[in-house]
PyMOL Python script that loads the backbone (N, CA, C, O; Angstrom):
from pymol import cmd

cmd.read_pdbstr("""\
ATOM      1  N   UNK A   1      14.344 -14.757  19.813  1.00  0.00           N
ATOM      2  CA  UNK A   1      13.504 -13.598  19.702  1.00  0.00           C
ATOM      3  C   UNK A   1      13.319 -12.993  21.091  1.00  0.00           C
ATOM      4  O   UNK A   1      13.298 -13.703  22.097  1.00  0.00           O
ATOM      5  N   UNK A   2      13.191 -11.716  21.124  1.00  0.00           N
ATOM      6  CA  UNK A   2      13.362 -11.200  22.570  1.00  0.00           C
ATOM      7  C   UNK A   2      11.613 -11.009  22.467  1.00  0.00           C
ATOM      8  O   UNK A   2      11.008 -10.866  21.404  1.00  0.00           O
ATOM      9  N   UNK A   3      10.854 -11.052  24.107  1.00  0.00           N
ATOM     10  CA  UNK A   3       9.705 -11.078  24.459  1.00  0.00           C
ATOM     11  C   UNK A   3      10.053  -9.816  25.466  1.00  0.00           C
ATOM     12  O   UNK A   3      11.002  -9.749  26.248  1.00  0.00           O
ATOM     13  N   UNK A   4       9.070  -8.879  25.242  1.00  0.00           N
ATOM     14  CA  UNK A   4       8.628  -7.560  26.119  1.00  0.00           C
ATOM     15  C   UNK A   4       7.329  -7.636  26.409  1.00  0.00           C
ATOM     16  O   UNK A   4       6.304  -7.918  25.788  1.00  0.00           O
ATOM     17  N   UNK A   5       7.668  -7.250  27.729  1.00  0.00           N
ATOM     18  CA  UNK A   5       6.030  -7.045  28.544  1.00  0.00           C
ATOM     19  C   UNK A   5       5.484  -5.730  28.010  1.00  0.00           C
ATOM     20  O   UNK A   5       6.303  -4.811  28.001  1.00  0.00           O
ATOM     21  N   UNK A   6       4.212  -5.446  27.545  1.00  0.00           N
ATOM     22  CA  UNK A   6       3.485  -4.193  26.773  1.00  0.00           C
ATOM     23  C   UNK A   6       4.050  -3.217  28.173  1.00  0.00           C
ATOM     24  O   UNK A   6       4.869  -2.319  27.974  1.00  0.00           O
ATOM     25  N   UNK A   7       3.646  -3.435  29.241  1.00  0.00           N
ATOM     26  CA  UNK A   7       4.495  -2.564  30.240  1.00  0.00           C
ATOM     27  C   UNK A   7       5.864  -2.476  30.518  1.00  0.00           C
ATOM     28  O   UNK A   7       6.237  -2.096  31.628  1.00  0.00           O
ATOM     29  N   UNK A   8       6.343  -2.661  29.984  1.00  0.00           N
ATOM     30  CA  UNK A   8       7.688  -2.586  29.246  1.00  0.00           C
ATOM     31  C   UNK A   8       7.583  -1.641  28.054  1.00  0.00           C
ATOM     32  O   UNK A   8       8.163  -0.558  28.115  1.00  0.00           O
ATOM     33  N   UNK A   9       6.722  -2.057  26.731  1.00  0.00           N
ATOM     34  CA  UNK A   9       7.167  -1.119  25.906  1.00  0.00           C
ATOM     35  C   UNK A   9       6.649   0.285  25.873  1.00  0.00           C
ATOM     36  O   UNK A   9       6.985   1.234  25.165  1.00  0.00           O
ATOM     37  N   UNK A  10       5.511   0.153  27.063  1.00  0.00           N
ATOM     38  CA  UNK A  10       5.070   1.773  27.027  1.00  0.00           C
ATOM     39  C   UNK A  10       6.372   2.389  27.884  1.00  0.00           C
ATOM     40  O   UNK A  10       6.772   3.326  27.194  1.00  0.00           O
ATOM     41  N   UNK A  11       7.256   2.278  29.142  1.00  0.00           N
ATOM     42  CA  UNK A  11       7.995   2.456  29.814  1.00  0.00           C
ATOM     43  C   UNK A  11       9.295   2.420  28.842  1.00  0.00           C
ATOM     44  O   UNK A  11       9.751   3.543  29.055  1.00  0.00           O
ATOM     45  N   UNK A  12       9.715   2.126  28.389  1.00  0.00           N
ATOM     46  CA  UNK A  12      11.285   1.926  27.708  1.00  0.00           C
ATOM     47  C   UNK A  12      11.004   1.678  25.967  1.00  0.00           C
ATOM     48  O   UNK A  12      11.540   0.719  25.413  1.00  0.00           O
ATOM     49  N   UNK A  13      10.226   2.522  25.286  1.00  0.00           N
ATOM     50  CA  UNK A  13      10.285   2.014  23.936  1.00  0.00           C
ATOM     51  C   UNK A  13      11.024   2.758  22.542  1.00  0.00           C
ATOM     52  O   UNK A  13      11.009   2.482  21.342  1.00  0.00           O
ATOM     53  N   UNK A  14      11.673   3.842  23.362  1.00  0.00           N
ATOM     54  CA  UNK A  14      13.016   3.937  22.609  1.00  0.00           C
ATOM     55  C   UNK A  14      13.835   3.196  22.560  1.00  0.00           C
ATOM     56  O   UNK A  14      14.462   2.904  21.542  1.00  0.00           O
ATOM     57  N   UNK A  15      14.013   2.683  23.809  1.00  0.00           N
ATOM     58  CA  UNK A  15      15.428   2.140  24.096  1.00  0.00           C
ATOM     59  C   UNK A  15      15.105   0.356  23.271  1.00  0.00           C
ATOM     60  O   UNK A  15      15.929  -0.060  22.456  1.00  0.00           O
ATOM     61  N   UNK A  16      13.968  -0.419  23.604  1.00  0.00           N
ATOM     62  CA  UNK A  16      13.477  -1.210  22.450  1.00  0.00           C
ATOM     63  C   UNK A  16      13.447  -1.002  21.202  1.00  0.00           C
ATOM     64  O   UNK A  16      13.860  -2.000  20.611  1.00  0.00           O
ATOM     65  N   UNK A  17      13.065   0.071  20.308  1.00  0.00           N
ATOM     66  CA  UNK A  17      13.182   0.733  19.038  1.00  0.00           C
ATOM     67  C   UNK A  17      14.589   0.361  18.814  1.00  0.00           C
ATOM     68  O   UNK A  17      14.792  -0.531  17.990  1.00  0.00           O
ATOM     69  N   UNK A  18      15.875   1.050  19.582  1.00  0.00           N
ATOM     70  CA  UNK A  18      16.608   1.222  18.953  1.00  0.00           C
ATOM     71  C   UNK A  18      17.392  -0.443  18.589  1.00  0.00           C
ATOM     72  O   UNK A  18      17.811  -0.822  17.495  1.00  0.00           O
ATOM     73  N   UNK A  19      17.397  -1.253  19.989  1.00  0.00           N
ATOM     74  CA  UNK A  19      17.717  -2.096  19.882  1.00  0.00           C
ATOM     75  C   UNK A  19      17.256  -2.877  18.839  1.00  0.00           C
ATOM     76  O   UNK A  19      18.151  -3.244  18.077  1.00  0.00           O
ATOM     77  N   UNK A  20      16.043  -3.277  18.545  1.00  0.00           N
ATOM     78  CA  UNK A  20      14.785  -3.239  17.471  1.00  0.00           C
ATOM     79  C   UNK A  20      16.010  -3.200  16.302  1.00  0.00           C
ATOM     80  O   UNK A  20      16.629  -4.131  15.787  1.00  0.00           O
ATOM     81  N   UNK A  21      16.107  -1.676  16.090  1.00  0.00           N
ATOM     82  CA  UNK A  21      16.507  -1.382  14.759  1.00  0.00           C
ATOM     83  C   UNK A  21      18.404  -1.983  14.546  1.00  0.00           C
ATOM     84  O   UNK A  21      19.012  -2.299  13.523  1.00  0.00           O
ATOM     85  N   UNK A  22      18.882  -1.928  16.094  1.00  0.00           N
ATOM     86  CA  UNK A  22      20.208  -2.492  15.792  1.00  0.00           C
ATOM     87  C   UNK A  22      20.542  -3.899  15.748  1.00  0.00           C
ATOM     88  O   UNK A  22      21.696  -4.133  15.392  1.00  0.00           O
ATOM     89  N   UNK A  23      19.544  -5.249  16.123  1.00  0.00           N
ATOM     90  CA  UNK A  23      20.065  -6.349  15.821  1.00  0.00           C
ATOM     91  C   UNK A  23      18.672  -7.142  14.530  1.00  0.00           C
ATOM     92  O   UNK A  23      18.606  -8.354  14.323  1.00  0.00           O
ATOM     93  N   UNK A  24      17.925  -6.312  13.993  1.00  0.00           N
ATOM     94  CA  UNK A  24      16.731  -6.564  13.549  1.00  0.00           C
ATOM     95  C   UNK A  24      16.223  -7.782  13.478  1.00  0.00           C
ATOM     96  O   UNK A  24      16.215  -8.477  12.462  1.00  0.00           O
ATOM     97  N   UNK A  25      15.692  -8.144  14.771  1.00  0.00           N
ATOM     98  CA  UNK A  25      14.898  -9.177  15.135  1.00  0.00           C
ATOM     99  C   UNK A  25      13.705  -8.779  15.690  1.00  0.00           C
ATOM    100  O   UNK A  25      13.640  -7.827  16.468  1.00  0.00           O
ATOM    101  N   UNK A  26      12.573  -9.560  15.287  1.00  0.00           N
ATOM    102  CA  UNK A  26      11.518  -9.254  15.965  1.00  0.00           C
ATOM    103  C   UNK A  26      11.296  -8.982  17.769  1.00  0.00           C
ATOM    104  O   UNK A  26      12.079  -9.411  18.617  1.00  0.00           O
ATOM    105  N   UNK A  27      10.341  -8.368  17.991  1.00  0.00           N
ATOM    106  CA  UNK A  27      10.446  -8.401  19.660  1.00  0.00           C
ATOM    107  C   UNK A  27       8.857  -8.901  19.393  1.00  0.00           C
ATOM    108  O   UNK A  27       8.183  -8.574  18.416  1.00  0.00           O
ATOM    109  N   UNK A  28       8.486  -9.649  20.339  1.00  0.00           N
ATOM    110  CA  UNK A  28       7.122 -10.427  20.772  1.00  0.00           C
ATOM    111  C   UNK A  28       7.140  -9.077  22.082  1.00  0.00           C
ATOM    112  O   UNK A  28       7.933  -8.594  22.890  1.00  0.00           O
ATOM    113  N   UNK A  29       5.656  -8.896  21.618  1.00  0.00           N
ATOM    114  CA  UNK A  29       4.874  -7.877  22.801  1.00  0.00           C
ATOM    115  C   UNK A  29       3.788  -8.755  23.719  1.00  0.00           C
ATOM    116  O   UNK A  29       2.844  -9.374  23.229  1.00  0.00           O
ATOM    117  N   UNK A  30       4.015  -8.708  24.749  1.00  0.00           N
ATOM    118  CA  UNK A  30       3.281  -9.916  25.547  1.00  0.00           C
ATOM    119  C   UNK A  30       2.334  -9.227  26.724  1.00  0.00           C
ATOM    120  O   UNK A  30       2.853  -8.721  27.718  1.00  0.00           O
ATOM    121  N   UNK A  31       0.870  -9.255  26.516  1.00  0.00           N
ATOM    122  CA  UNK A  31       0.155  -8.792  27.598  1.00  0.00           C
ATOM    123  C   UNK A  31      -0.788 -10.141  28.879  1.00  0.00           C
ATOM    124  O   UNK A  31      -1.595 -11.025  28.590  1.00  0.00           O
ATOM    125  N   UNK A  32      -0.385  -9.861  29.838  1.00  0.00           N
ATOM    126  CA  UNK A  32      -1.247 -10.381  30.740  1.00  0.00           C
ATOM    127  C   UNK A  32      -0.450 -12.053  30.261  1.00  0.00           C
ATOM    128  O   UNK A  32      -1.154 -13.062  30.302  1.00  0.00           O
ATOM    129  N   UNK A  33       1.176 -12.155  29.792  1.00  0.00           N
ATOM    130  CA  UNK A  33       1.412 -13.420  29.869  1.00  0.00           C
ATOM    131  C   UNK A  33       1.192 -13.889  28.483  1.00  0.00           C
ATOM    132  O   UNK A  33       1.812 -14.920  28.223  1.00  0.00           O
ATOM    133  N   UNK A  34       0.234 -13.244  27.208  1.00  0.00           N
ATOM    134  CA  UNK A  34       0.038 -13.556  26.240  1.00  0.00           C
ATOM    135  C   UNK A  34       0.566 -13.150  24.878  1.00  0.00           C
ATOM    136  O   UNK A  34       0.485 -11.927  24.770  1.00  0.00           O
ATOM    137  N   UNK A  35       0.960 -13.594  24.045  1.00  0.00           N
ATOM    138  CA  UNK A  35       1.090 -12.915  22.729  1.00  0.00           C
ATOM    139  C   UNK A  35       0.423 -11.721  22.516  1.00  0.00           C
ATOM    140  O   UNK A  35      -0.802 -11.835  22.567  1.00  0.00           O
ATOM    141  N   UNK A  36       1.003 -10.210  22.212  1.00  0.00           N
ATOM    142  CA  UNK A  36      -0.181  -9.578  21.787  1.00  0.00           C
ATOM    143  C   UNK A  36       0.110  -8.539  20.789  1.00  0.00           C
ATOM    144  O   UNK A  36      -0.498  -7.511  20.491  1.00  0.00           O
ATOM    145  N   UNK A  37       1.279  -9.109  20.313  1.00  0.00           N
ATOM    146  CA  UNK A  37       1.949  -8.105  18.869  1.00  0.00           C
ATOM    147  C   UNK A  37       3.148  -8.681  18.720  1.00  0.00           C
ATOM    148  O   UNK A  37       3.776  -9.367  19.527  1.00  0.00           O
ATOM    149  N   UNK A  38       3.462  -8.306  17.472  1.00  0.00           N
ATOM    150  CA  UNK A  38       4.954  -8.336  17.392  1.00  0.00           C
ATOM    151  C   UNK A  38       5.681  -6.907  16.821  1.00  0.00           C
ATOM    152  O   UNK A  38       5.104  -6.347  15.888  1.00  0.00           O
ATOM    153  N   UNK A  39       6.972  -6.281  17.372  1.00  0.00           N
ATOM    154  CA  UNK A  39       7.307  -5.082  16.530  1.00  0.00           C
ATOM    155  C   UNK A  39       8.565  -5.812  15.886  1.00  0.00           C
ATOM    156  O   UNK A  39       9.325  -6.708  16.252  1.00  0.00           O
ATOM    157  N   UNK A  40       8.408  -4.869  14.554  1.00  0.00           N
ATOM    158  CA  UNK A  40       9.682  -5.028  13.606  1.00  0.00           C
ATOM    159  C   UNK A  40      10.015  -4.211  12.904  1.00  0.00           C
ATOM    160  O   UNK A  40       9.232  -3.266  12.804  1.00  0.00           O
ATOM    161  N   UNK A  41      11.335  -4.153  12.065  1.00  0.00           N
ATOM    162  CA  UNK A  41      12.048  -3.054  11.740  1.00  0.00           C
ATOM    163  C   UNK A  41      11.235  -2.374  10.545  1.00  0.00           C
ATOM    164  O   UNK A  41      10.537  -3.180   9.931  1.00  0.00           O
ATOM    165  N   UNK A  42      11.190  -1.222  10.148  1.00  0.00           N
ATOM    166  CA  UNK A  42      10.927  -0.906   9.040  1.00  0.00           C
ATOM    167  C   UNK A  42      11.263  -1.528   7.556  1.00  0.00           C
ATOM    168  O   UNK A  42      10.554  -1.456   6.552  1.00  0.00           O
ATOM    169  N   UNK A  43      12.115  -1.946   7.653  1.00  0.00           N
ATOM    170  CA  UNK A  43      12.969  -2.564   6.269  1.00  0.00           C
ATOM    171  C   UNK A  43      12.325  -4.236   6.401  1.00  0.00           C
ATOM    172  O   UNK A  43      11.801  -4.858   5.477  1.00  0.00           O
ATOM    173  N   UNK A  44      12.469  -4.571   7.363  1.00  0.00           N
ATOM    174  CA  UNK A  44      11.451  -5.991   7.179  1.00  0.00           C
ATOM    175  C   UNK A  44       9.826  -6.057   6.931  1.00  0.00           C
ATOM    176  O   UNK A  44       9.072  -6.753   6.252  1.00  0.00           O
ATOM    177  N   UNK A  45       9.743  -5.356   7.514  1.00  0.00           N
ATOM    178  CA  UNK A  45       8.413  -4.625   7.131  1.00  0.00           C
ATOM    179  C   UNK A  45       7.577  -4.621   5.878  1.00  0.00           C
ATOM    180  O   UNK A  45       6.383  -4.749   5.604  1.00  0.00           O
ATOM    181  N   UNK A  46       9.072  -4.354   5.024  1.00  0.00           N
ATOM    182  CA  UNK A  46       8.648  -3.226   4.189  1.00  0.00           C
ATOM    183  C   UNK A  46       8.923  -4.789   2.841  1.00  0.00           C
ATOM    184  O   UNK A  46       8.460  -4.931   1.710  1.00  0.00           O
ATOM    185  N   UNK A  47       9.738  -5.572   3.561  1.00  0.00           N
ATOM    186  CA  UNK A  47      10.425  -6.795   2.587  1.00  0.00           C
ATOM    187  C   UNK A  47       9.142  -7.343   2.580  1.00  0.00           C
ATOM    188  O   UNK A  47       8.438  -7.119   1.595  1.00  0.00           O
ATOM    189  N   UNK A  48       8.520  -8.314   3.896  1.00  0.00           N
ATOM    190  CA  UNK A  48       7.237  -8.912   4.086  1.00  0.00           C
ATOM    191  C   UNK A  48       6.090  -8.262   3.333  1.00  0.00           C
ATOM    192  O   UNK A  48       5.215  -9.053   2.980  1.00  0.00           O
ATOM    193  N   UNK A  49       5.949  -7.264   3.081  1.00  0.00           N
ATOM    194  CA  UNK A  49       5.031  -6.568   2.184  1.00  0.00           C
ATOM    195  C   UNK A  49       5.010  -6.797   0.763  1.00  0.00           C
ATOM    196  O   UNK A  49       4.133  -7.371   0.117  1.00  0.00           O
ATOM    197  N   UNK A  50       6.212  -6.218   0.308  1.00  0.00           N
ATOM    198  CA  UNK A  50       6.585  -6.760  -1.255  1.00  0.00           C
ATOM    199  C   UNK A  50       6.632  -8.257  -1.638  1.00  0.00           C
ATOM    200  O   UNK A  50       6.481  -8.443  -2.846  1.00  0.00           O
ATOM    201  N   UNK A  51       6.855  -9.686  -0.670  1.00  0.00           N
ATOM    202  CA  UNK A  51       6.954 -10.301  -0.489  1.00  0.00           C
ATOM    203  C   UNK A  51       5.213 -11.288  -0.453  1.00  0.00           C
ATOM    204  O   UNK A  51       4.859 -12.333  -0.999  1.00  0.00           O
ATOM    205  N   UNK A  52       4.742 -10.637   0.161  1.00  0.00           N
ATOM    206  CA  UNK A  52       2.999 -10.978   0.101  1.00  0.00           C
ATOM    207  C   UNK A  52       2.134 -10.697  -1.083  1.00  0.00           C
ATOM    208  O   UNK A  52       1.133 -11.284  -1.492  1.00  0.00           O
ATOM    209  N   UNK A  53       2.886  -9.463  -1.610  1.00  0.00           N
ATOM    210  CA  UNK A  53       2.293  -8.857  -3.336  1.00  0.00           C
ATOM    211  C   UNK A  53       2.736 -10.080  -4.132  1.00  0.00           C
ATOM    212  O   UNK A  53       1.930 -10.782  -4.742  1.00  0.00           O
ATOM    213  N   UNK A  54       4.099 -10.316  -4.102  1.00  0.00           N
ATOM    214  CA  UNK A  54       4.524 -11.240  -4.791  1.00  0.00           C
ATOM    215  C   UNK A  54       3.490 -12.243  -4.933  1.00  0.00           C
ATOM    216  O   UNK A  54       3.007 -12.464  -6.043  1.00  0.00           O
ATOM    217  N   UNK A  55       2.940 -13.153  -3.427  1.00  0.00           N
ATOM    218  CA  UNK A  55       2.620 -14.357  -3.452  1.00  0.00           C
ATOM    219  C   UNK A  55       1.171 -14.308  -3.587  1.00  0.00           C
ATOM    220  O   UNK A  55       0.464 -15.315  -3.551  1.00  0.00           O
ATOM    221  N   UNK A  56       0.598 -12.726  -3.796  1.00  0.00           N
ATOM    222  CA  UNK A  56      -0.982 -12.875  -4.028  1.00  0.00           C
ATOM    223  C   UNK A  56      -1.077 -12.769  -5.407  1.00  0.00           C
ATOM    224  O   UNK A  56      -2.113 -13.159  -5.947  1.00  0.00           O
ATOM    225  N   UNK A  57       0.274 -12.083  -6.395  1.00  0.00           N
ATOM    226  CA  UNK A  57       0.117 -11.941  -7.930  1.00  0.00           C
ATOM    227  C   UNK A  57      -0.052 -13.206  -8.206  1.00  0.00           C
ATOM    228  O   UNK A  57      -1.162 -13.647  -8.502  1.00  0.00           O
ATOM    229  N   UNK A  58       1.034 -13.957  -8.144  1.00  0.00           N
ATOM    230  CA  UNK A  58       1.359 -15.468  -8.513  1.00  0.00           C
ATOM    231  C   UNK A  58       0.109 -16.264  -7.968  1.00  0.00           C
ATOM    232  O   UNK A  58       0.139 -17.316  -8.607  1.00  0.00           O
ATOM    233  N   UNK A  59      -1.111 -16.306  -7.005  1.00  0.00           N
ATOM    234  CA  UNK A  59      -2.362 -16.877  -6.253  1.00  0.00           C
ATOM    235  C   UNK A  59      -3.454 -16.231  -7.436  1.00  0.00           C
ATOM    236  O   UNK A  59      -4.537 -16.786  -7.622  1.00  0.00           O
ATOM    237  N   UNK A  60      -3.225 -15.536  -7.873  1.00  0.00           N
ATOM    238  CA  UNK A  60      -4.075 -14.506  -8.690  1.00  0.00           C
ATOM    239  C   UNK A  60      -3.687 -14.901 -10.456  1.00  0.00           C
ATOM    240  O   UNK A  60      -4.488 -14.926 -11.391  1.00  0.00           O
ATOM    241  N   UNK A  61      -2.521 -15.119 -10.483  1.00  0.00           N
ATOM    242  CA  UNK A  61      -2.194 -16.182 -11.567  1.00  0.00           C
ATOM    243  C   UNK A  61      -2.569 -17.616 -12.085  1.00  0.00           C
ATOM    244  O   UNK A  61      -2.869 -18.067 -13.191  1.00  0.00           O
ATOM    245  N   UNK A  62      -2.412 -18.198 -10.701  1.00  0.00           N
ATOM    246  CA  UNK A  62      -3.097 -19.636 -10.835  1.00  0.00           C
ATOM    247  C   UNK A  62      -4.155 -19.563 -10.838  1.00  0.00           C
ATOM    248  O   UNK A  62      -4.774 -20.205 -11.687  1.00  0.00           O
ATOM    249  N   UNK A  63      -4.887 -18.711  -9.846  1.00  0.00           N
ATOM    250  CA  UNK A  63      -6.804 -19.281 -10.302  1.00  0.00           C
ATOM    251  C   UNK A  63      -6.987 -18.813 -11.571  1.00  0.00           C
ATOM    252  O   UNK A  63      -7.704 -19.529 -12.269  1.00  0.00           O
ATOM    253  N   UNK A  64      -6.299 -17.252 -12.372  1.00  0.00           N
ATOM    254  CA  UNK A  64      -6.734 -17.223 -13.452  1.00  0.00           C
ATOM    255  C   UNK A  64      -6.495 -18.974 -14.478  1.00  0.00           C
ATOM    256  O   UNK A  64      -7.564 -19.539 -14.711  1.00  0.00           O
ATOM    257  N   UNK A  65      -5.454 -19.559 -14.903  1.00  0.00           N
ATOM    258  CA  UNK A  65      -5.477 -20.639 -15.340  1.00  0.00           C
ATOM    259  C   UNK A  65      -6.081 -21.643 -14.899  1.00  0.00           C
ATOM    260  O   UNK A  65      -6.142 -22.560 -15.718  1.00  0.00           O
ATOM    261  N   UNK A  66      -6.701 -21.894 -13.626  1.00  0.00           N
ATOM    262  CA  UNK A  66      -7.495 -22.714 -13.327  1.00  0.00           C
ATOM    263  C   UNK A  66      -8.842 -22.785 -13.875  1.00  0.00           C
ATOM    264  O   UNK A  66      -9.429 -23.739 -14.384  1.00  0.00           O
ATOM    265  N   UNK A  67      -9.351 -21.151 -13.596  1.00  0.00           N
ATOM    266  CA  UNK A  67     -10.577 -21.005 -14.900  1.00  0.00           C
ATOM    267  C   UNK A  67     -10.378 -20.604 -15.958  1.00  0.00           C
ATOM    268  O   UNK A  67     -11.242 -19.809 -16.330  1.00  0.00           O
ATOM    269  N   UNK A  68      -9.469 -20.827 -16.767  1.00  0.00           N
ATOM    270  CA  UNK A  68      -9.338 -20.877 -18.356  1.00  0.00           C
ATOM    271  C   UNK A  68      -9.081 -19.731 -18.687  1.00  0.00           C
ATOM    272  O   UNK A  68      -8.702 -19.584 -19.849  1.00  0.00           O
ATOM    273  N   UNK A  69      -9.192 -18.486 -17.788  1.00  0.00           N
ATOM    274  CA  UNK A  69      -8.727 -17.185 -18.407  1.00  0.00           C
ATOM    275  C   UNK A  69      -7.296 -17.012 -18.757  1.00  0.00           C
ATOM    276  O   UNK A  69      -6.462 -16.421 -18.072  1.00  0.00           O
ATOM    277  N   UNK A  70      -7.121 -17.547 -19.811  1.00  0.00           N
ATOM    278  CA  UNK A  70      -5.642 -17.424 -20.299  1.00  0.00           C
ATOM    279  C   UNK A  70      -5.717 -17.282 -21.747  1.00  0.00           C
ATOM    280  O   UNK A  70      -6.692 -17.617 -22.419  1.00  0.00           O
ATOM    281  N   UNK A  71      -4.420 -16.663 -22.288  1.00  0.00           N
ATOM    282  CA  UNK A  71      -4.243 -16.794 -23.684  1.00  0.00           C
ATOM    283  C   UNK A  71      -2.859 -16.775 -24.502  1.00  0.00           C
ATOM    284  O   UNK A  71      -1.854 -16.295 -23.978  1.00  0.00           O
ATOM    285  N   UNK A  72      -2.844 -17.148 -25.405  1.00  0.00           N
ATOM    286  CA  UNK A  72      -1.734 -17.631 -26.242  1.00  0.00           C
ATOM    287  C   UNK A  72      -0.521 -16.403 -26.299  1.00  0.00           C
ATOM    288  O   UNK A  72      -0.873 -15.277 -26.650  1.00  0.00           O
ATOM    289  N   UNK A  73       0.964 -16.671 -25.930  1.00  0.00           N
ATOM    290  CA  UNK A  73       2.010 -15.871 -25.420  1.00  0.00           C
ATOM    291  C   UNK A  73       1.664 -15.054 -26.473  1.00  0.00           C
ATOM    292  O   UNK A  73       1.401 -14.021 -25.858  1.00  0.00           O
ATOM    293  N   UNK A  74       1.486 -14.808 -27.616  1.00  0.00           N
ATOM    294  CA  UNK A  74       2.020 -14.048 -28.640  1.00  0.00           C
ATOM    295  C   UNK A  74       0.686 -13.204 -28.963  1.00  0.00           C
ATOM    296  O   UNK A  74       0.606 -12.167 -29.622  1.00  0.00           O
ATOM    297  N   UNK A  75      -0.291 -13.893 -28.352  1.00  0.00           N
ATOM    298  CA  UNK A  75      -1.336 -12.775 -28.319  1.00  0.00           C
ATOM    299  C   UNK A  75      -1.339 -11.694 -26.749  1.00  0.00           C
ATOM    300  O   UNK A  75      -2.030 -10.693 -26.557  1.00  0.00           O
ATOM    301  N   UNK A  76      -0.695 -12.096 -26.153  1.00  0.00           N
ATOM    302  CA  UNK A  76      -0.183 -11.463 -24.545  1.00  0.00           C
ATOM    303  C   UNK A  76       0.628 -10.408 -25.173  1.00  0.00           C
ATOM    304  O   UNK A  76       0.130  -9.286 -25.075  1.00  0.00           O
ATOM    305  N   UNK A  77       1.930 -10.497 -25.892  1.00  0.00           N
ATOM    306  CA  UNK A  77       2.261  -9.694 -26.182  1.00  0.00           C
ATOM    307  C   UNK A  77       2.009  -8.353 -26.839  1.00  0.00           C
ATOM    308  O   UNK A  77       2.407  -7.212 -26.602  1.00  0.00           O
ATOM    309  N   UNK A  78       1.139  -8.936 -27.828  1.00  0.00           N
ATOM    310  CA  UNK A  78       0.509  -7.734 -28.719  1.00  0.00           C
ATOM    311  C   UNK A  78       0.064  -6.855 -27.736  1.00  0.00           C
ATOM    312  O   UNK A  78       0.573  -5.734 -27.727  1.00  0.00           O
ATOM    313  N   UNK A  79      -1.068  -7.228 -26.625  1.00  0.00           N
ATOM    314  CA  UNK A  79      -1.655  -6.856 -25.632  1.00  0.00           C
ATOM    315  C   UNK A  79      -1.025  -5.741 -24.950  1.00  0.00           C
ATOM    316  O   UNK A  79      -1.516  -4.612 -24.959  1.00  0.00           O
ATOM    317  N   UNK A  80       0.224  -6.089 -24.267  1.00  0.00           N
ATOM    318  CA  UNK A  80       0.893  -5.514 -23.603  1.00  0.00           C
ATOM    319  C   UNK A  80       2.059  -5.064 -24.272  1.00  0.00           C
ATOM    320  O   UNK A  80       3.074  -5.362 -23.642  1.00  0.00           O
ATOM    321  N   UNK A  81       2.323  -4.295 -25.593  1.00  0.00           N
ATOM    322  CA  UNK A  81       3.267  -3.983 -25.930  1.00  0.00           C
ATOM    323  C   UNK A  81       3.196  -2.865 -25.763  1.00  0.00           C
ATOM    324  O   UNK A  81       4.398  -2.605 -25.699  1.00  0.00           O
ATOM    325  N   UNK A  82       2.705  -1.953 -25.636  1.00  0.00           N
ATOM    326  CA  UNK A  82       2.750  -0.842 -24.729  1.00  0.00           C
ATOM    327  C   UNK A  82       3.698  -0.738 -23.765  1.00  0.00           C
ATOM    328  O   UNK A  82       4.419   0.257 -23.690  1.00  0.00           O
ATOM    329  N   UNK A  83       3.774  -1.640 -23.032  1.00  0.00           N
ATOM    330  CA  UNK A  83       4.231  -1.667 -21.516  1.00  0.00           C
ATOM    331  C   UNK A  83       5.811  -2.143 -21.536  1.00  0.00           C
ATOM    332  O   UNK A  83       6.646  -1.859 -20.677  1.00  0.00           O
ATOM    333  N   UNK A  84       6.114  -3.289 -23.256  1.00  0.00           N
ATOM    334  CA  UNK A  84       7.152  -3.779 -23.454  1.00  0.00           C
ATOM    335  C   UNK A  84       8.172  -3.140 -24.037  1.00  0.00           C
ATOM    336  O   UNK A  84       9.231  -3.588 -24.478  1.00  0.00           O
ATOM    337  N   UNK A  85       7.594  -1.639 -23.983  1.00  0.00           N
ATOM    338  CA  UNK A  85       8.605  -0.950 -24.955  1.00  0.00           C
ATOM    339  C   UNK A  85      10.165  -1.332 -24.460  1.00  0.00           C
ATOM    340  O   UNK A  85      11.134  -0.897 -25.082  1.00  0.00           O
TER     341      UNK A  85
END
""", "prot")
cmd.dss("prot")
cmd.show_as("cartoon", "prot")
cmd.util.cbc("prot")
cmd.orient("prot")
């Protein structure tokens, strides 16, 4: 992973962008020696996002069955047959 000094990316952050966008790896933004961002491509971005929906539906799934809010497949369906056209 490439590490840029924040004075670095205010000074050269096209030329980071582009690189950025041509080997799409994260760049670590580092102030005063420290972690203090990370930039990344749009398209990863955009994956990690859809990717977190995913894992909060499925988190949002289990507690429902944990507290009993559930019900029998064939009554799910009726439910949502609207949606099953």
């Amino acid at each position: 992973m490439k590490v840029e000094l924040v004075t670095s990316l205010k000074r050269r952050a096209t030329e980071i962008i582009r690189e950025l966008n041509e080997k799409n790896e994260p760049v670590l933004i580092t102030e005063r020696g420290k972690p203090a961002a990370y930039l990344i491509d749009v398209q990863s971005f955009q994956e990690i996002t859809k990717k977190n929906e995913l894992l909060e539906g499925l988190a949002r799934g289990e507690a429902a069955i944990q507290q009993g809010r559930v019900i029998p497949q064939n009554e799910a369906k009726k439910k949502m047959k609207k949606w099953l056209v």
